[in-house]
N, C-alpha and C positions, 0 to 999 in steps of 0.2 A: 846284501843281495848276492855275494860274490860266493859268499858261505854257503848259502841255501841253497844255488846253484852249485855248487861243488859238491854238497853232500848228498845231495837226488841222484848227481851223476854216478858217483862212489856205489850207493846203493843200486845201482840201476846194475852195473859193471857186477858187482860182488853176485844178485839174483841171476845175473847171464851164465858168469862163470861157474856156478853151484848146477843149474839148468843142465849145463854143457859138458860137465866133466874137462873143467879143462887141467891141461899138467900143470905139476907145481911151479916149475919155472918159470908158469905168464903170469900167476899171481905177483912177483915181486916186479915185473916189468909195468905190470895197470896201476901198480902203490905209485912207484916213480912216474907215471903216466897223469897223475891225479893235481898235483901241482901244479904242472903245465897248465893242466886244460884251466883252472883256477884263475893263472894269470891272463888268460885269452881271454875268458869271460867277464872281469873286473875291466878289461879294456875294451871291451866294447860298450857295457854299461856307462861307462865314464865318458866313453864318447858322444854319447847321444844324450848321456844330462848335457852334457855341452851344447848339442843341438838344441835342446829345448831353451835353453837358456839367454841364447841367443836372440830367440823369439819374444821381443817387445809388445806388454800386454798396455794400450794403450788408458790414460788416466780417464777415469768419465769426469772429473773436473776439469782436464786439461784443457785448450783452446786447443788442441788437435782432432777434441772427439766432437766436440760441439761443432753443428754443422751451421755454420751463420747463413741467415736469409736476412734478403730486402725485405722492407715494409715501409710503409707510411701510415700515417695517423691522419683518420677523416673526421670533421665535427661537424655537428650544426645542419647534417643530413635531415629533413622532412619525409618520413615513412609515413603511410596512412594508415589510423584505425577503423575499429569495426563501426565509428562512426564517421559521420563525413563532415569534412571542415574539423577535425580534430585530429592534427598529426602529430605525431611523436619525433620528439627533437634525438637522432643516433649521431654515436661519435664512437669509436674503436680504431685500434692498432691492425692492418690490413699485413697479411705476410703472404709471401708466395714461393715458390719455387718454377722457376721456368724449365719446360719438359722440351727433351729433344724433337726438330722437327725435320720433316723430309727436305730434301734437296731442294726443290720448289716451293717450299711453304715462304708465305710473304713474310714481310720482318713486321713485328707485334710491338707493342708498349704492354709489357709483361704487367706494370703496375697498374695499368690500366682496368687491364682484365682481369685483373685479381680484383681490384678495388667492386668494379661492376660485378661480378659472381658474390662477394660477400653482402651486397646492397641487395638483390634478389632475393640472393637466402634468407634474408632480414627480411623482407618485404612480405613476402608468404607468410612468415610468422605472426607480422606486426597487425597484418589486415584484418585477421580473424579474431583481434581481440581490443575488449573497449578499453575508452583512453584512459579511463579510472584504475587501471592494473599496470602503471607502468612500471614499477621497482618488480612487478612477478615477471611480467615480461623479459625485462632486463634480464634476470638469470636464465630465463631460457633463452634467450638469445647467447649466453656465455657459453651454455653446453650445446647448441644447435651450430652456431660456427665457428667450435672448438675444434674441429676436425678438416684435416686440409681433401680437398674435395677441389675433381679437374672441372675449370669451367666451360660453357656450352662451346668452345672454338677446342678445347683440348690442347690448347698450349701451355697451361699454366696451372697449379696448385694452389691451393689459396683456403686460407682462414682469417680468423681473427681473433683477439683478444684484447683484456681491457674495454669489454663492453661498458657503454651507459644510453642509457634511453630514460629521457624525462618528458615531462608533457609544460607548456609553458602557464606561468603565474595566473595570467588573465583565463585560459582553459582552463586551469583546475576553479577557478572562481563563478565561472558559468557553470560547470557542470554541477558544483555544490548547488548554487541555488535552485539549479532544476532539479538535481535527485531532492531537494528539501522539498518541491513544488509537489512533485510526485509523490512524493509520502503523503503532503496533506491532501491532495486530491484522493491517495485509497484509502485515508480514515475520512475525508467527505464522503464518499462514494458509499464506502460502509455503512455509515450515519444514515444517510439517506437510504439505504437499502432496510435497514433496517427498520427509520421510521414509517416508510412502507409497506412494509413486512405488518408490524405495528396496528398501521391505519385499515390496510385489509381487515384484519384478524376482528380490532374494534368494529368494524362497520357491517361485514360480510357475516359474524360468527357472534360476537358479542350482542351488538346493539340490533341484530337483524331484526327483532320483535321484542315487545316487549318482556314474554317467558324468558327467551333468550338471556335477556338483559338481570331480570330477577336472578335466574340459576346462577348466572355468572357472579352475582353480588353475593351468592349466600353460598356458593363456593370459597369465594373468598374470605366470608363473617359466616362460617356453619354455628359458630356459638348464637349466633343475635338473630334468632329469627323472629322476634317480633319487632326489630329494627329493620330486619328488611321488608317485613309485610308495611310497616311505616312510609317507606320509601320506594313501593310500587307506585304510584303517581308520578312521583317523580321519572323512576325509570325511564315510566309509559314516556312522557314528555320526552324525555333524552335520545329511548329508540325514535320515536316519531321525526325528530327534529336530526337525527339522522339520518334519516330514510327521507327528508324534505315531505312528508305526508304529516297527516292529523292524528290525533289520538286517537286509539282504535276504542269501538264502541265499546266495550265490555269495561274499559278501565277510565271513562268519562268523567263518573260519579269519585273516581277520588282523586280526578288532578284539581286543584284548587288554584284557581285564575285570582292573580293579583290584580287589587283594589284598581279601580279608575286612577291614573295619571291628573292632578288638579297642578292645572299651571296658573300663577299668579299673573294679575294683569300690571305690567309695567305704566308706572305714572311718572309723570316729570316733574314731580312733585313732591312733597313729606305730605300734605292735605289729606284729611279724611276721603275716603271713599263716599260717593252719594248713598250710601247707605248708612252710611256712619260709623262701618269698622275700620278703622284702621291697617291697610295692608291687608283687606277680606280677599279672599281667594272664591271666583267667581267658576266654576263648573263650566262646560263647555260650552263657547259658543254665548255666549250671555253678552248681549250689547246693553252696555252701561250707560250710554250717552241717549240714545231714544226708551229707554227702559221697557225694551219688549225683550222676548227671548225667542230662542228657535227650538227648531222640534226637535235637536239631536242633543240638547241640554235634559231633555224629560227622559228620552233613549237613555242616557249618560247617569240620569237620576236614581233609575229604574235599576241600572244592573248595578249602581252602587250598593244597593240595597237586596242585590242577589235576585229577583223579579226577571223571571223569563218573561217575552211576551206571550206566551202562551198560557199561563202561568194563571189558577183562578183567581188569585188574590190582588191580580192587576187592575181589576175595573174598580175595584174599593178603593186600591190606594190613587188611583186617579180621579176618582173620586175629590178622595181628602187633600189631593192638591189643588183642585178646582173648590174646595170651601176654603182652603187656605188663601188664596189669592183672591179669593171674593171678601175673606176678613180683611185681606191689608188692602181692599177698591185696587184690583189690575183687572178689569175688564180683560183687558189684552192679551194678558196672559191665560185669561177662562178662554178667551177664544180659540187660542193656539192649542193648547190641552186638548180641547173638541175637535179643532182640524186634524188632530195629530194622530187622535183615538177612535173617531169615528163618532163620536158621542151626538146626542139628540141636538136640537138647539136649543136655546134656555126656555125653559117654560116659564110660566106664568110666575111661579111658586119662585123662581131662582131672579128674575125681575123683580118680584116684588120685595125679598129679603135683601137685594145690592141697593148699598147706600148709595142717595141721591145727590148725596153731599154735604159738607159741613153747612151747621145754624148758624145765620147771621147773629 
């Protein structure tokens, strides 16, 4: 540095003196002039490294730069979540720095007011969320009161660090079985919304009529349509019996009514029946023990045999039950037939052909 300074200067001298015209005699006096100033300037450089040097740059590992604060370690704190009766267990390392106060300021418990500014700041955060996030929580609480921040009195500095926040064994075990509860009540709810959904569509859109009912089946089977001209009866029945109404009249003639129900008559017995079948199953209404019948047994006969009462082939076959029963002597039952039917009373002809009874 001492060089480069001296030869700036040299040069500086040599451009003045060229400038200047100066005599030749001060040329040899600025040569010997040149050294001098050389060793001025090396000694003032060398003084002020000195200065610098002197200047201790402190270590940042040192215990000189590190600035120590108080702190205390709180556990077992209760914050509340965003639900209620569900708090979160907080514990952290609490540090402060106490800040200068006026003359009159009262005397403070610095830890105090630190500890209560970092619980707060916690608090704000912890309420607004449920107790099922507490390890997310946790980190936000690391970087939310990582930062030292003056509390509401302005005495004090205060953070913290070594966050933890957990939620207790028996809490996390209720809240499982309710969020499981909740899942299966929105796949019931679905279910049910669905079957709904479902039963509309069937009752309202499908089955509302019996067309309805047809298209909708030959929608479904377009190849089988004389499978489903087959099962228009049925249909009919299925819209009807959805709708709680009767078969509508245009499709009457092809629902086909299943056969009379014949219930057996229970005996306390293995014995023949008085008629001599064995386990004979008796039509309705038939009293076996007085050997007369009732009129809703002939009714019960009748549409076995498919016989509307309207019907003209009714008076014939009433007829040939009334000479049926005159073959096997039931008077009683020729009667009931007549009450039942309207029919004349016996004449002469129908007296004189009923036997009068067995020959001695």
């Amino acid at each position: 540095m001492t060089l480069f300074v001296t030869v700036i200067l040299g040069l500086i001298l040599v451009i003045l003196g060229l400038s200047t015209s100066w005599p030749l005699w001060v040329w040899p006096g600025t040569a010997a002039l040149l050294p001098i100033i050389a060793a001025v300037i090396h000694s003032v450089l060398r003084r002020g490294a000195d200065d610098l040097s002197s200047t201790t740059v402190p270590d940042p590992q040192s215990e000189l730069f590190v600035l120590e604060r108080p702190e205390r370690r709180v556990t077992h704190v209760a914050l509340p979540s965003a639900t209620p009766d569900y708090d979160f267990s907080f514990a952290a390392t609490v540090l402060w720095t106490e800040l200068e106060a006026p003359e009159d300021a009262p005397v403070i418990n610095p830890a105090g007011l630190a500890v209560d500014a970092v619980l707060q700041r916690a608090q704000q955060l912890t309420q607004r969320q449920p107790p099922t996030r507490s390890a997310f929580v946790q980190h936000q609480l690391n970087g939310a009161l990582g930062t030292m921040r003056m509390d509401s009195t302005g005495r004090v500095l205060a953070m913290a660090q070594d966050v933890s926040l957990s939620l207790p064994e028996q809490d996390r075990e209720r809240l499982g079985k309710l969020s499981a509860v909740r899942k299966d009540e929105d796949v019931w709810e679905h279910e049910r919304n669905y079957e709904r959904s479902k039963r509309t569509y069937l009752g309202n859109d499908v089955l509302k009529d019996t067309g309805s009912a047809v298209v909708w089946w030959l929608s479904r089977n377009d190849e089988e349509v004389e499978g489903t001209v087959d099962r228009i009866g049925l249909l009919a029945r299925l819209s009807a019996a959805a709708n709680n109404d009767v078969v509508a009249p245009p499709f009457e003639h092809l629902v086909r009514l299943p056969p009379p129900v014949v219930e057996p008559i229970e005996s306390d017995s293995e014995q023949q029946s008085p008629t001599g079948w064995a386990g004979a199953s008796i039509p309705y209404g038939v009293d076996t023990s007085h050997g007369s019948t009732d009129t809703d047994t002939v009714d019960a006969f009748l549409q076995w045999f498919d016989i509307s009462p309207d019907a003209p082939e009714r008076d014939m076959f009433v007829q040939r039950l009334i000479n049926l029963a005159r073959a096997h002597d039931r008077p009683d039952v020729i009667d009931d037939i007549r009450r039942r039917f309207g029919s004349a009373e016996p004449d002469e002809d129908d007296d004189a052909s009923m036997p009068t009874g067995s020959d001695d």
